[in-house]
C-alpha positions as CSV (number, residue, x, y, z in Angstrom):
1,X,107.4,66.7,105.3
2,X,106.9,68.6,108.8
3,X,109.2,67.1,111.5
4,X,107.5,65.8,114.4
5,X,107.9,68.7,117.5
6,X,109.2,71.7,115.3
7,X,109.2,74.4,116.8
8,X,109.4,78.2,115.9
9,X,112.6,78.5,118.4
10,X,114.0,75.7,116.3
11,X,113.2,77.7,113.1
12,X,115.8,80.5,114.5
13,X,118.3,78.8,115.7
14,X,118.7,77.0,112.4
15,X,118.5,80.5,110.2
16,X,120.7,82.2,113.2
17,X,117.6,84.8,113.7
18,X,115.8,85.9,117.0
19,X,112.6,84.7,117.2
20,X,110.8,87.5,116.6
21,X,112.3,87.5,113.5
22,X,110.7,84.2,112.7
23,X,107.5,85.1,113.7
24,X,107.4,89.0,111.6
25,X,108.7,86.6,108.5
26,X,106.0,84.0,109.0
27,X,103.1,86.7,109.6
28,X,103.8,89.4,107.8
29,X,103.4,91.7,110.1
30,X,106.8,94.2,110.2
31,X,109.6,94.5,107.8
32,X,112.4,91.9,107.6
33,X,115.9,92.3,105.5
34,X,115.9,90.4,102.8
35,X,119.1,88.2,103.8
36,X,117.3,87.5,107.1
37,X,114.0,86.5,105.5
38,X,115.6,84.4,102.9
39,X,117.5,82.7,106.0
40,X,114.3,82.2,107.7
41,X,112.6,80.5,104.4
42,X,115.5,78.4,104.1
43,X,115.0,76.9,107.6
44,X,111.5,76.5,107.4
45,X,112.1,74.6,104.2
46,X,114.6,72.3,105.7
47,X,112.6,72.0,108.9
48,X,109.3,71.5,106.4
49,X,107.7,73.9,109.4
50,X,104.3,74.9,107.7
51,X,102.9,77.9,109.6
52,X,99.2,77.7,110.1
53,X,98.2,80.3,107.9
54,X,94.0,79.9,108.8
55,X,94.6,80.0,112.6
56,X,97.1,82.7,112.5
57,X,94.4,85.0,110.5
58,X,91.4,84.0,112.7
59,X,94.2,85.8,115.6
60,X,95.5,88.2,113.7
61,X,92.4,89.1,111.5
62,X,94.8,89.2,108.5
63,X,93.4,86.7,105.3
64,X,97.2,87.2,104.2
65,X,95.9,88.1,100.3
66,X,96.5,90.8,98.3
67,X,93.6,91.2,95.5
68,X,95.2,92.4,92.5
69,X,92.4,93.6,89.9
70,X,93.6,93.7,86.2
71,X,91.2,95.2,83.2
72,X,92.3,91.9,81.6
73,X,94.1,89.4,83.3
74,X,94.6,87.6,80.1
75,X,96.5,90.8,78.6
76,X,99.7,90.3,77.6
77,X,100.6,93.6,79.2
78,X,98.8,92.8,82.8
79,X,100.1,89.3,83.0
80,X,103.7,90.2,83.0
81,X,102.9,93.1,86.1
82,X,101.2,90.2,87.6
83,X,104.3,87.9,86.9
84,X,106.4,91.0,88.7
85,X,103.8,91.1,91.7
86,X,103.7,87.4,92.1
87,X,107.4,87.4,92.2
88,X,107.5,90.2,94.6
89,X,105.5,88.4,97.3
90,X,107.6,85.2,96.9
91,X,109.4,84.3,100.9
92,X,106.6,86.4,102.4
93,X,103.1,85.1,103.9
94,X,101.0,86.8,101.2
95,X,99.4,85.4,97.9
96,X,97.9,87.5,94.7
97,X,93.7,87.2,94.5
98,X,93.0,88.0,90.7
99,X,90.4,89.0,89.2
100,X,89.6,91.3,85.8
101,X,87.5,94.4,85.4
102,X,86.9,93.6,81.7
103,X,87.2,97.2,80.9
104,X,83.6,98.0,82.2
105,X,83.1,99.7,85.9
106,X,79.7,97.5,86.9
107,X,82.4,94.4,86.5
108,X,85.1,96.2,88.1
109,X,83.0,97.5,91.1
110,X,81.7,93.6,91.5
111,X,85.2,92.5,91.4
112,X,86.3,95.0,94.0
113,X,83.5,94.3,96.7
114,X,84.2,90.8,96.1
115,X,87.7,91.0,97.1
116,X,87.4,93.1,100.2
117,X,84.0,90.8,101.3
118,X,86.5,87.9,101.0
119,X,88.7,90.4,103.8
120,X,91.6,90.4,101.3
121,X,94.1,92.8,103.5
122,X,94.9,95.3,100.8
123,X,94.1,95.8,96.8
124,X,96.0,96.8,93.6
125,X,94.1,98.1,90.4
126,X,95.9,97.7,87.4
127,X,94.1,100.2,85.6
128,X,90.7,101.3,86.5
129,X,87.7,102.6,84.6
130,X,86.2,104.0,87.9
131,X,85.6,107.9,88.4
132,X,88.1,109.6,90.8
133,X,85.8,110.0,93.8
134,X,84.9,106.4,93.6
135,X,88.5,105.3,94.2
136,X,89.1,107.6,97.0
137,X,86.0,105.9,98.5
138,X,87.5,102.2,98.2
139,X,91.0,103.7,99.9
140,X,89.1,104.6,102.8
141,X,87.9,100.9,102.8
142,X,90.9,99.1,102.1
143,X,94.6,99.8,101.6
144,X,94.8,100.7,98.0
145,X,96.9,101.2,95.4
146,X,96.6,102.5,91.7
147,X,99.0,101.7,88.6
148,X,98.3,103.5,85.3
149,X,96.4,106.2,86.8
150,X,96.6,109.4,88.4
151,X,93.7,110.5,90.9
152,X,93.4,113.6,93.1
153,X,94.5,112.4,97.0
154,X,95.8,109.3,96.3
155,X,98.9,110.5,95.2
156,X,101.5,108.5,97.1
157,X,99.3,105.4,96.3
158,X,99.4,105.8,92.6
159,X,102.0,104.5,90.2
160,X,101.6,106.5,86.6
161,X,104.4,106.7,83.4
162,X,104.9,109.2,81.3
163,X,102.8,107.6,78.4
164,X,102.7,111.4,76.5
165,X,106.5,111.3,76.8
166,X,106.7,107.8,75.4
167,X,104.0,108.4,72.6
168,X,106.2,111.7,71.4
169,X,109.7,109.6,71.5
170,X,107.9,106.8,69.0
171,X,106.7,109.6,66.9
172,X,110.2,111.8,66.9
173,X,111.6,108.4,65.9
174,X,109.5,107.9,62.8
175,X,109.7,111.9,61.9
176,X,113.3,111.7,62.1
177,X,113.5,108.9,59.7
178,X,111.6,110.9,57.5
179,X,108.3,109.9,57.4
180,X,105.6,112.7,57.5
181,X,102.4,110.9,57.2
182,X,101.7,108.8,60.2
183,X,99.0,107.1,61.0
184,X,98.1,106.5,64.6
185,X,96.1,103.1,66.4
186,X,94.8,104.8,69.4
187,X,93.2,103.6,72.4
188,X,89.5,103.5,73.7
189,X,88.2,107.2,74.0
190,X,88.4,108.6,77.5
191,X,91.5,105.6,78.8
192,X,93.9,107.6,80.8
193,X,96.9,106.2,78.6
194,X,95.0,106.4,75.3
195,X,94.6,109.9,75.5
196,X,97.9,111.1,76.7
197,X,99.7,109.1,74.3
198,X,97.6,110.5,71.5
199,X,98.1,113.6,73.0
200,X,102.1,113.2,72.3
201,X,101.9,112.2,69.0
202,X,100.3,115.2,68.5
203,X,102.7,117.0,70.1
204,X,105.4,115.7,68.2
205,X,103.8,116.8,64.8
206,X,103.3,119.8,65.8
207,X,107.0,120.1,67.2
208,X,108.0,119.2,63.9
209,X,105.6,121.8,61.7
210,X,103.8,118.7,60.6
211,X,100.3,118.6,60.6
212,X,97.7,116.8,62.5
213,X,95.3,115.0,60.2
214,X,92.3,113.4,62.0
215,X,91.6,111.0,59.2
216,X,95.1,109.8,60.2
217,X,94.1,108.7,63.7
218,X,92.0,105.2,63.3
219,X,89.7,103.8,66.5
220,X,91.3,100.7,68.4
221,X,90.6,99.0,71.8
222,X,94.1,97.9,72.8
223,X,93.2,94.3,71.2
224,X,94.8,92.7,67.9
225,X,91.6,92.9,66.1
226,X,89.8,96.4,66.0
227,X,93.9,97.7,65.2
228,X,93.3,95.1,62.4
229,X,90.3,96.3,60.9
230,X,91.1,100.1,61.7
231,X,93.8,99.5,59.5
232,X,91.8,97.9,57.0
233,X,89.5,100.9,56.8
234,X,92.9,103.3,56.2
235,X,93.9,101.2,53.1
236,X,90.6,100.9,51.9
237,X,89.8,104.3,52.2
238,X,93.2,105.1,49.9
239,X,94.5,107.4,52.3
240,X,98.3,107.5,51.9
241,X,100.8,107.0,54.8
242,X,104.1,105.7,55.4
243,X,104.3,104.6,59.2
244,X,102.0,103.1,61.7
245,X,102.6,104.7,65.5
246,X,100.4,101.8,67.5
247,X,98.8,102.8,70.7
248,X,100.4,99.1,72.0
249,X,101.9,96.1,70.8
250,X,99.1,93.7,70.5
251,X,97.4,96.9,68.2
252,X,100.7,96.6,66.4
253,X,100.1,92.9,65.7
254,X,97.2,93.6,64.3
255,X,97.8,96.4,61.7
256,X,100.7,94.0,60.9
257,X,98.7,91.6,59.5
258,X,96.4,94.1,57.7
259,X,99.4,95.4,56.3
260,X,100.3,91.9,55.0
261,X,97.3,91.1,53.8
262,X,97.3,94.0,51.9
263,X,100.5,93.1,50.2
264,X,102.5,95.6,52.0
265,X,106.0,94.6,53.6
266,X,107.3,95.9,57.1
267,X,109.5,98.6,57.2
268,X,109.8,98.7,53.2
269,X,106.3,100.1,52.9
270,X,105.4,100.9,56.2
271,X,106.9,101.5,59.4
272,X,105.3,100.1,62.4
273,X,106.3,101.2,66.0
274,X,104.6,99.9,68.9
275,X,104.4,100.8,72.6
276,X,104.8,98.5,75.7
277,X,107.6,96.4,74.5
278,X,105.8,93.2,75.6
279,X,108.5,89.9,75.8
280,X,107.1,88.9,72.5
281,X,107.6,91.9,70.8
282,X,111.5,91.1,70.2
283,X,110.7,87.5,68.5
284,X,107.9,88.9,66.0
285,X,109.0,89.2,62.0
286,X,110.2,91.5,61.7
287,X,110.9,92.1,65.5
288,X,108.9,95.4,66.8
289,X,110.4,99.0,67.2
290,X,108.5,100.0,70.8
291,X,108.5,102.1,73.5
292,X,109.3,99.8,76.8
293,X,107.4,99.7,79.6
294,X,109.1,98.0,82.4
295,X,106.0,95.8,83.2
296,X,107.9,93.4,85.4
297,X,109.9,96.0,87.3
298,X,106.4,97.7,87.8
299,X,105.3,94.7,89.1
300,X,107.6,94.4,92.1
301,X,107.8,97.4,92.9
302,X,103.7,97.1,93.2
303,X,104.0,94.3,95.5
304,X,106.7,96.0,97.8
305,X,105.3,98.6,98.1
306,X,101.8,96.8,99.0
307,X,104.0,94.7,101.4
308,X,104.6,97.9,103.9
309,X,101.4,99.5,103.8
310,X,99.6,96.5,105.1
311,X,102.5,96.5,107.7
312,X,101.4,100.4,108.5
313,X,104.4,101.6,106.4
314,X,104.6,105.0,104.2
315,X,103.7,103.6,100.7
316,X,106.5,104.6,98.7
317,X,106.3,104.0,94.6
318,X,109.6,104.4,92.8
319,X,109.4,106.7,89.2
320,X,110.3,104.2,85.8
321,X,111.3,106.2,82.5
322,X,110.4,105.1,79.0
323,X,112.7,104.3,76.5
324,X,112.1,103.5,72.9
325,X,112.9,100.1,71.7
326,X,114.5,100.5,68.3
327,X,114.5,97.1,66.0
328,X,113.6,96.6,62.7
329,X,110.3,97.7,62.4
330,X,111.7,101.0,60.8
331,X,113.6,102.3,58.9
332,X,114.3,105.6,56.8
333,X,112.2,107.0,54.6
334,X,112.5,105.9,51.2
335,X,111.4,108.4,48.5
336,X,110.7,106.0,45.8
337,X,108.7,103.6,47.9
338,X,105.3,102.6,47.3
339,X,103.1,104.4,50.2
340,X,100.1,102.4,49.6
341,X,99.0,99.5,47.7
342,X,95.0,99.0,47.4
């Protein structure tokens, strides 16, 4: 409960700040050390001194929102960079608006120009389906930022892995156990991330003198079921194979149960890798070989570097590597095993 007459010169002197420190805390509107902002929260907590967040944007023009547009919100793989971004903004003035694209760019666009009609002071894509020009447009409207894609002169503002490096290091993995026909779960045609990690399993067959096959290479949407029935189609079609490389680990789940279904075991018929390392992945049976993606990390990052742009601050993104996830999902080669079982 708020005490009676607290003021924001009582809010200093408690956390030992100046207060001008108080105030940049409360609204946002500079950079505060982390020790002096966590004193700061602390006093307002024991104070229970609840800053007037309404009147202080009708002053300040500032709604204090970040809109943070997903292609899904519901995805596993979004909602743990949301989870890091909600986290990231915890002690500050600032709360996430979410909304989801739904993989089509008439959504997305709605979804955008709701956000900035509702004044939010800056926006995160995580992912986009828009053309390049278009998102250069929205950066001229509102402070912008860009994870899982690259686009021409926003640079600085956009946050981008090395999916072709990560889709070769799941590939090597299964090579080097010995397997030589590999099926690939890829993404939707033209997805940034899709292509590029198709593009590295590619490259790692043809590192390895190994050929590419297209009938090896199956049509999947990132969602359990389409890597289900893309599966399907392989082992219906009798087309031999000993290892699944899965465009991500909800595709993964998918051909998994296919598999099953089928009568096949994982990894003593097939070998299944992955690629995002969601939390789940570790608990599934048998738990999931995968190249990690450090959504959560990604996350914060995302939200601290959103923090000091609205503040006028250099946007500066930090560079995460991928590493492959090795459980028991794989396993060598065996030259006796059954490849496929109609």
């Amino acid at each position: 409960m708020k005490k009676s007459g607290t003021t924001i010169t009582e809010v200093a002197r408690v956390a030992g700040v100046s207060v001008s420190t108080v105030s940049r805390t409360i609204n946002g509107t500079a950079f505060v050390a982390e020790e002096k902002r966590e004193a700061v929260n602390r006093a307002l907590q024991e104070l229970g001194f609840q800053p007037n967040y309404l009147a202080r944007s009708l002053i300040t023009g500032r709604s204090m929102t970040i809109g943070v547009i997903a292609e899904e919100i519901v995805s596993p793989y979004y909602a743990d960079v949301i989870r890091g971004f909600e986290h990231g903004l915890f002690g500050t003035p600032y709360q996430p608006v979410l909304q989801s694209g739904h993989w089509s760019q008439q959504r997305e666009t709605d979804a955008i120009e709701t956000l900035i009609y509702r004044k939010v002071d800056a926006l995160v894509l995580l992912g986009s389906t828009l053309p390049d020009p278009a998102l250069r447009d929205i950066a001229e409207r509102v402070p912008l930022a860009v994870f899982g894609r690259h686009v021409p002169g926003l640079e600085a503002r956009c946050l981008t892995l090395d999916q072709y490096g990560g889709a070769y290091l799941a590939t090597r993995h299964l090579i080097e156990l010995g397997h030589r026909d590999i099926a690939h779960v890829r993404g939707p045609d033209g997805q940034q991330d899709a292509e590029e990690r198709l593009r590295g399993y590619q490259a790692a067959l043809r590192d390895n003198d190994l050929p590419f096959e297209s009938d090896l290479v199956v049509q999947g949407d990132f969602l359990e079921l389409t890597a289900y029935q893309a599966t399907l189609h392989l082992l219906e079609h009798r087309r031999p194979f000993t290892a699944i490389f899965a465009a991500n680990d909800q595709m993964a789940v998918g051909a998994r149960l296919a598999l099953y279904r089928k009568g096949l075991r994982v990894p003593d018929d097939v070998s299944l890798v992955g690629f995002d390392d969601l939390p789940g992945s570790a608990f599934t049976t048998p738990p999931l070989t995968t190249v990690q993606q450090p959504t959560y990390q990604i996350g914060r990052a995302l939200a601290e570097s959103m923090l000091g742009l609205v503040q006028g601050q250099t946007p500066t993104l930090p560079e995460f590597g991928l590493t492959l996830s090795v459980r028991e999902s794989t396993r060598p080669l065996r030259r006796t095993a059954t490849r496929r079982r109609s």
